[in-house]
N, C-alpha and C positions, 0 to 999 in steps of 0.2 A: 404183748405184741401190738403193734402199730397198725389193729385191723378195725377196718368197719364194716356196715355189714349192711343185708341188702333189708327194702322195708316194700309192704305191702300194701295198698291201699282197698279201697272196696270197688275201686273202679279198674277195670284191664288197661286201661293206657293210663293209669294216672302213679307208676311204680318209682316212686321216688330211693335213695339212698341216702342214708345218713351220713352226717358230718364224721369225720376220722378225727379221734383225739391225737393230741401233738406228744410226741418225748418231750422231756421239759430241757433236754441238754440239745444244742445244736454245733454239728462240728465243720471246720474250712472242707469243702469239695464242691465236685460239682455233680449237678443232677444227671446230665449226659455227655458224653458216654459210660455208661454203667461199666465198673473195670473188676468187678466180681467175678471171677470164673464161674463160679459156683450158681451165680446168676445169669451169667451168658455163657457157658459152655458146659452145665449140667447133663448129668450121664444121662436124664431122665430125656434129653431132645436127641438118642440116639436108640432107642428102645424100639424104634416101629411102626406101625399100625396098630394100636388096638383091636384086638380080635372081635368079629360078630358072634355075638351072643345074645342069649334070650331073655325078657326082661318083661315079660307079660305084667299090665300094669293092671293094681286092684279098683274095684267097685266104690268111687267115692260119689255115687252119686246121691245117697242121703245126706250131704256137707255136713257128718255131724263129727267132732274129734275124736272118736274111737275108730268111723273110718277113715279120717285123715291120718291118724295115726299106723296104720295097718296097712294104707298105701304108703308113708315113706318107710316104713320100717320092711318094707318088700322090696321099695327102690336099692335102700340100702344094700341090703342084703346081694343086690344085683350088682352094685358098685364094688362090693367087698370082694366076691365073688371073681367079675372082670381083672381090675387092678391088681388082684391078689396075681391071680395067673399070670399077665404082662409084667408085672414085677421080678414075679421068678423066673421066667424068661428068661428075663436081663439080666438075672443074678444079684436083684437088687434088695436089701430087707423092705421085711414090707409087714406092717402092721394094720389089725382091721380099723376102721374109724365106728364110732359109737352114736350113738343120737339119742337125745331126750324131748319131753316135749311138756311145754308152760302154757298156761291161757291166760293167764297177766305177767306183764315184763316184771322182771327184777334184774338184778347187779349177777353179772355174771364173768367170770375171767377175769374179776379184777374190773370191768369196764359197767357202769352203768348200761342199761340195757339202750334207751334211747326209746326208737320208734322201727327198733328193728323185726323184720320178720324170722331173722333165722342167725347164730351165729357161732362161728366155729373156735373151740379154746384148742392152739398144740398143746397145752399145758394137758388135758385133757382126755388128747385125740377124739374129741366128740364135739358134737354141733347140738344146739339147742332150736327147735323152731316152734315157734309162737304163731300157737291153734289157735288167735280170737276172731270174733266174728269176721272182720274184712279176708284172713287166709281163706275159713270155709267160704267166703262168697266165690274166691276165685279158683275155686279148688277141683271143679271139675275140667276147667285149661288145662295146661300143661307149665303152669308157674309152680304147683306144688314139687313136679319133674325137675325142672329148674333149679327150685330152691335147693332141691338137694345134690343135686348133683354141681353146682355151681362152690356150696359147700364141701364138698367131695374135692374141689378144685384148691381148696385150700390146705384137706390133708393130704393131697401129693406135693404140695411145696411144705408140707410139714418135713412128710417123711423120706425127700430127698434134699433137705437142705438150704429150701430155698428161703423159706419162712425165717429162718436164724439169721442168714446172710443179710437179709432183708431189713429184720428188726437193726441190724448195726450196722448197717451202712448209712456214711456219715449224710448230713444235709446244712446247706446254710442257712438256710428259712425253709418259712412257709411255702412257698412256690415249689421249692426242692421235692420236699416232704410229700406236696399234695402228685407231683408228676410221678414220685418213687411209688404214691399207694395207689395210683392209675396202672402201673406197670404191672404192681400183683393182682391186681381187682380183676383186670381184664387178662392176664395170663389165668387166673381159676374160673374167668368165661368163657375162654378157649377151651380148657382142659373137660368143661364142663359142654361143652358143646361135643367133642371126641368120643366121650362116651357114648352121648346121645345117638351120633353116627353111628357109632356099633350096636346097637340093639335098634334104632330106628326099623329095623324089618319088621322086629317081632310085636311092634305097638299097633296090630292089626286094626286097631280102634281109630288110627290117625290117619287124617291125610298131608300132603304137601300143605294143606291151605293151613293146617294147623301148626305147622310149622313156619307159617307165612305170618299167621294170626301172633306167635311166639315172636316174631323178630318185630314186629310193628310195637309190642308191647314196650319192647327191648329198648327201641329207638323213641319210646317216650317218656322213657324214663331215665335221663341220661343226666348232667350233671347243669342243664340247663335250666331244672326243676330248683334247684338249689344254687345257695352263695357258696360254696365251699368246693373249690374243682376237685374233686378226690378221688372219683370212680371212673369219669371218661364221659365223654358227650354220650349222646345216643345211640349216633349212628357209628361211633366207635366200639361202642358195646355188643353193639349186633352182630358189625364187621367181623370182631372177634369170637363172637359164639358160632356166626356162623363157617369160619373157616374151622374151625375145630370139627363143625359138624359133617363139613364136607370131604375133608383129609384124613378123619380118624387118627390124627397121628400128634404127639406131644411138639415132634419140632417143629409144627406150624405154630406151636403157643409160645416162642421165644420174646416174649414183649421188650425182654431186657435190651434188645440189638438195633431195634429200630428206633425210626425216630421220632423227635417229640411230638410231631403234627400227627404220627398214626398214634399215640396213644394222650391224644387231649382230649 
């Protein structure tokens, strides 16, 4: 898969992401407009609202990996939970997503790990997120919330289709390729935000400001940190987490229809 993934640092505004590895094949097309059905007309932007749901978040506040571990492995649990339901709804299959967890990177899906904090195989259906010191510094925020649910965002476009379409849709460079992996990066921070709006009630522990705190983060961590445009500026990252969060609903996260200026 043609994924990168997100990285953490020890500081709350300093969230960088890492470089996207290239296919080594590059084919004639163009980057926009995106002429994928599957990517602009997926069943999954006619499903709804995701429903409010409960999603009481654990006690991480000794930063140490067993309770980093046991807060996401609870988010999870709330993710699996949610989407499972909205899926069949729709009538759509739907398979749980798995998670593991490292405290030194290694090679994973095929891809060198990098300087990532968390990353999702479809191969898989599971994400791996990397407990070392800098996650726990930031682990009492709502970036460990983030990580996973953001992650989560990837296996909805696993398990509707979109991740496939994705990997083989053509590109003529560089440029192509980096606007194509802006378009999923920040479609699974949309999706990753929708969630959030659904159980946002029950994170009795939060206020507005902490989700205020979460989108500043968002916006400094954007593709300006880095040479390689591949996730989205900052303030485009936010834009999209935070319309997810506000709408609850998949078909605000159509990244594939709009245009280049909203997902640069």
């Amino acid at each position: 898969m043609r994924f990168a993934t997100l990285v953490a640092t020890a500081t709350l505004t300093c969230l960088l992401l890492s470089s996207t590895p290239l296919s080594n094949a590059a084919h004639a097309a163009s980057a926009f407009p995106i002429r994928a059905r599957v990517l602009t007309a997926n069943k999954l932007y006619r499903t709804g609202e995701l429903r409010a749901s409960q999603c009481a978040e654990r006690d991480v506040g000794a930063k140490t990996v067993a309770s980093a571990k046991r807060y996401l492995t609870a988010v999870l649990n709330c993710l699996n939970r949610s989407w499972g339901a909205h899926f069949k709804r729709a009538g759509l299959p739907f398979a749980k997503a798995k998670i593991g967890f490292i405290t030194k990177p290694r090679k994973y899906c095929g891809w060198p790990w990098g300087s990532a904090a968390a990353t999702y195989c479809d191969a898989e259906r599971r994400f791996l997120v990397l407990l070392d010191d800098d996650m726990l510094d930031v682990s009492t925020s709502l970036f460990l919330f983030e990580t996973a649910v953001h992650e989560y965002g990837h296996h909805v476009q696993n398990l509707t289709g979109i991740a496939r379409s994705y990997d083989r849709y053509p590109y003529r460079n560089k440029s192509e390729l980096n606007e194509q992996n802006r378009r999923m990066e920040l479609q699974a921070e949309c999706l990753g935000g929708v969630f959030f709006g659904s159980v946002w009630d029950s994170l009795t522990e939060r206020s507005e400001e902490d989700w205020k705190i979460l989108l500043q983060m968002v916006r400094d961590s954007g593709d300006e940190q880095q040479k390689i445009r591949s996730h989205g500026k900052g303030s485009n990252r936010a834009t999209w987490l935070d319309k997810g969060f506000r709408t609850r609903s998949p078909q605000a996260c159509n990244t594939w229809t709009v245009s280049s200026s909203q997902v640069s």
